[in-house]
N, C-alpha and C positions, 0 to 999 in steps of 0.2 A: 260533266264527270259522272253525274247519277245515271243521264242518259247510257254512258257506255257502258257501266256496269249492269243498267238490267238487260244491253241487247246482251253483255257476255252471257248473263242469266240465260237466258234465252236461246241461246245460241247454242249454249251444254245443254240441255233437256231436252232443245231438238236433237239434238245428234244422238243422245242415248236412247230417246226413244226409238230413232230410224234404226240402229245398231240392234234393239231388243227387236224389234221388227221383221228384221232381217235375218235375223239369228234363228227368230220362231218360225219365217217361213221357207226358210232355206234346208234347214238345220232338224231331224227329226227328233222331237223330246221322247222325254219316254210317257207321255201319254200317248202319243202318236204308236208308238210300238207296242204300246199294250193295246189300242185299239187294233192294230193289223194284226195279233194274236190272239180276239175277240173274234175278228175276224174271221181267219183261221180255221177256228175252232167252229165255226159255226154251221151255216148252209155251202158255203164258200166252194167250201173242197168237194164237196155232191156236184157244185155246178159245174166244177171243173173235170170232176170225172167224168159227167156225160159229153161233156165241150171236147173231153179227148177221146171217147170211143168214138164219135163223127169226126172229129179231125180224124182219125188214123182209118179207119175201116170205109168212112163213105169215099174218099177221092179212093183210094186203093182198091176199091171194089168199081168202081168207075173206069178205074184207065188198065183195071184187067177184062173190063169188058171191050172198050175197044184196043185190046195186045192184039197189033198185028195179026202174028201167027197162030191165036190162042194162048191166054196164060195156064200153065201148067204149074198149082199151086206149091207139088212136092218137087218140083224141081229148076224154074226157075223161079232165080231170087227176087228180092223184093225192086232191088236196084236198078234191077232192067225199068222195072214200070215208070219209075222217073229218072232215066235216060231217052234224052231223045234220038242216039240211033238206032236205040231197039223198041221205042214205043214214040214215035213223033209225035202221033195224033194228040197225044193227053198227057205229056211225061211232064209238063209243067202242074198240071191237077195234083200229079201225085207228088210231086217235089215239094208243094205248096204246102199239101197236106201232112207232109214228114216234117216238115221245118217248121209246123204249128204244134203238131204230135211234139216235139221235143220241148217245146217252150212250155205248152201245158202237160208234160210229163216232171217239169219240174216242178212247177207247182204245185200239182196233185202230189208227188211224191211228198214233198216239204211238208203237204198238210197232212197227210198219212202221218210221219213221223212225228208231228205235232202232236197227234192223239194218242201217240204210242208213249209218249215223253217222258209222262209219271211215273212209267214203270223201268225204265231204264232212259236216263237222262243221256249217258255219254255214247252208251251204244248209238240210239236214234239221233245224239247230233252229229254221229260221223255218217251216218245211212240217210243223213237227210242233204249232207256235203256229197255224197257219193250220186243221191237223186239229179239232184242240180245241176251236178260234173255230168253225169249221161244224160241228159235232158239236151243239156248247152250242147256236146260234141254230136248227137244226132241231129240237132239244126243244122250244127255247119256243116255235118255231114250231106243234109239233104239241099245244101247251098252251090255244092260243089258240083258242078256240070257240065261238060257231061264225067262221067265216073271214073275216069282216068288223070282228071287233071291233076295236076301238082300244086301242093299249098305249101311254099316254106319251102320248097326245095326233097318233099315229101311225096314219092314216088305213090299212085295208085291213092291218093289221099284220103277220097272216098270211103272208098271200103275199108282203110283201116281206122277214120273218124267214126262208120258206122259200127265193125267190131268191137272197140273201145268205148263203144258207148252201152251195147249187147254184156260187154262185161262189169263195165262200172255199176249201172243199174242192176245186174244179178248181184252183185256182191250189195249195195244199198240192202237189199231184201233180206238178203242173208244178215248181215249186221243189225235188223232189227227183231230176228229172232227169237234173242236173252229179253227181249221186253215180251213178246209174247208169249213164250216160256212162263214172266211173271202175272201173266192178265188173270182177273179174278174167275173162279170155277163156271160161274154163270158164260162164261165166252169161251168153254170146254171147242164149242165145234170151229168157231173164228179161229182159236189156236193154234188144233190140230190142221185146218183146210190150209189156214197161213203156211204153216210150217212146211207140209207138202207142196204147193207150189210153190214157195219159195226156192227149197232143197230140191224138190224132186226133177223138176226139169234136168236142171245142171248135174243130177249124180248121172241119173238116164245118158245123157247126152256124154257124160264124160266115160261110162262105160259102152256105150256104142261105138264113141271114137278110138279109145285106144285098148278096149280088153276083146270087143266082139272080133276085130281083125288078127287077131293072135292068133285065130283061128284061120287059117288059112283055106282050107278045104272048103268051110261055110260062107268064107268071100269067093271061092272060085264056081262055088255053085251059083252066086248071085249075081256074077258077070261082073259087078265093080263097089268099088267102095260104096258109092251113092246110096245103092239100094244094100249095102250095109247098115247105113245109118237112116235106115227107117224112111229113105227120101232124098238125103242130102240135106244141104245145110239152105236150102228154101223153106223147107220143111218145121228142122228147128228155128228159122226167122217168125214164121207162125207161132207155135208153139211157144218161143219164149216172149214174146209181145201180147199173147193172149194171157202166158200166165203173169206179167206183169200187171195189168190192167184188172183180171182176177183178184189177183193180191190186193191194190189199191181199194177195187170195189170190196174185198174181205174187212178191209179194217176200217175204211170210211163208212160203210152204210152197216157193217157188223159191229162196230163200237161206239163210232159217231163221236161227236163233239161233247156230249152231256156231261159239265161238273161232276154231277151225282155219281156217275159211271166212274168216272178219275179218280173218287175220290174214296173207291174199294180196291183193296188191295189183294 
């Protein structure tokens, strides 16, 4: 009788232990999540900014050296380079390299918005949801090959996985504007530089698109839209990837992770 009672003893302790066991290592506490926003906050997001200027610029500078035909920056798009019936030789390099570009685009955004936090909490958790969302859909976008396929029953899927990720991520930037707006005097030039690529692409590009053509006579002298819009929309795939990456390096290496910094207001 003594026997069975201490295996029952025994038998409840193991089990609660396996279950807290289990629980700890399945299951993330919140030390676990303050360390990942220790994290964070710290070198982290530096390393992942440089991890995503080489993810995005070296394969894409590679498989426009060997394009076929020559790449012609202002005018064909980024998409040709990884596609392989318009770039065979290397359209895997650059696919590779978009589909890494998006995973660590979300990350680095997250930790962008991380640093921005203090200063406007709800704005930067929707701009750091919005990071994430264009980070994700430009991976699948660059999963999708060759550029016509259908995903879901979703005609040309590609390009509009990559447009939708071109806008998600501009709006991110923009949302966390009202925090930079609040950054203390000392980050006078980070708030103004922010501000302007942030905005400034997108106003640019939105009066080129639909105010510069109202003008008719000044698109018939330019022979076609394209060279309306400064190049076409190649052009702005430059432009607004460089001013994302801009931005991130604006607030990760112009603000940084430092308490001290966070903790002026």
């Amino acid at each position: 009788m003594c026997d069975k009672y201490y295996a029952r003893v025994i038998f409840t302790k193991l089990s609660w232990s396996g279950s807290q066991a289990l629980r700890t290592r399945h299951f993330p506490t919140a030390q676990s999540r303050r360390n990942l926003e220790v994290m964070l906050s710290g070198r982290l997001p530096t390393l992942l900014l440089a991890a995503l200027v080489l993810a995005y610029f070296g394969p894409l500078i590679y498989a426009a050296s060997t394009y076929p035909s020559g790449y012609d920056w202002q005018h064909t798009v980024v998409s040709n380079l990884a596609n392989p019936r318009t770039n065979p030789g290397s359209w895997r390099v650059a696919a590779d390299g978009i589909a890494l570009t998006g995973v660590l685009l979300a990350m680095t955004g997250f930790g962008a918005c991380r640093v921005l936090r203090p200063f406007a909490p709800r704005w930067t958790s929707w701009a750091s949801a919005f990071f994430v969302l264009g980070g994700t859909l430009l991976t699948v976008s660059a999963l999708i090959t060759p550029g016509h396929m259908a995903l879901l029953g979703l005609a040309k899927a590609h390009a509009k996985n990559a447009q939708a990720a071109s806008f998600i991520t501009a709006v991110g930037m923009v949302l966390d504007v009202p925090a930079l707006l609040r950054l203390p005097p000392r980050f006078h030039f980070v708030r103004v530089a922010a501000i302007v690529i942030a905005v400034g692409p997108m106003v640019l590009f939105l009066v080129c698109r639909f105010v510069v053509p109202l003008f008719e006579h000044h698109a018939a002298e330019h022979g076609s839209i394209d060279d309306v819009l400064l190049g076409g929309l190649a052009f702005w795939e430059w432009v607004g990837s460089t001013a994302v990456i801009g931005f991130l390096a604006l607030v990760l290496l112009g603000i940084g992770g430092d308490g001290s910094k966070m903790d002026e207001r």
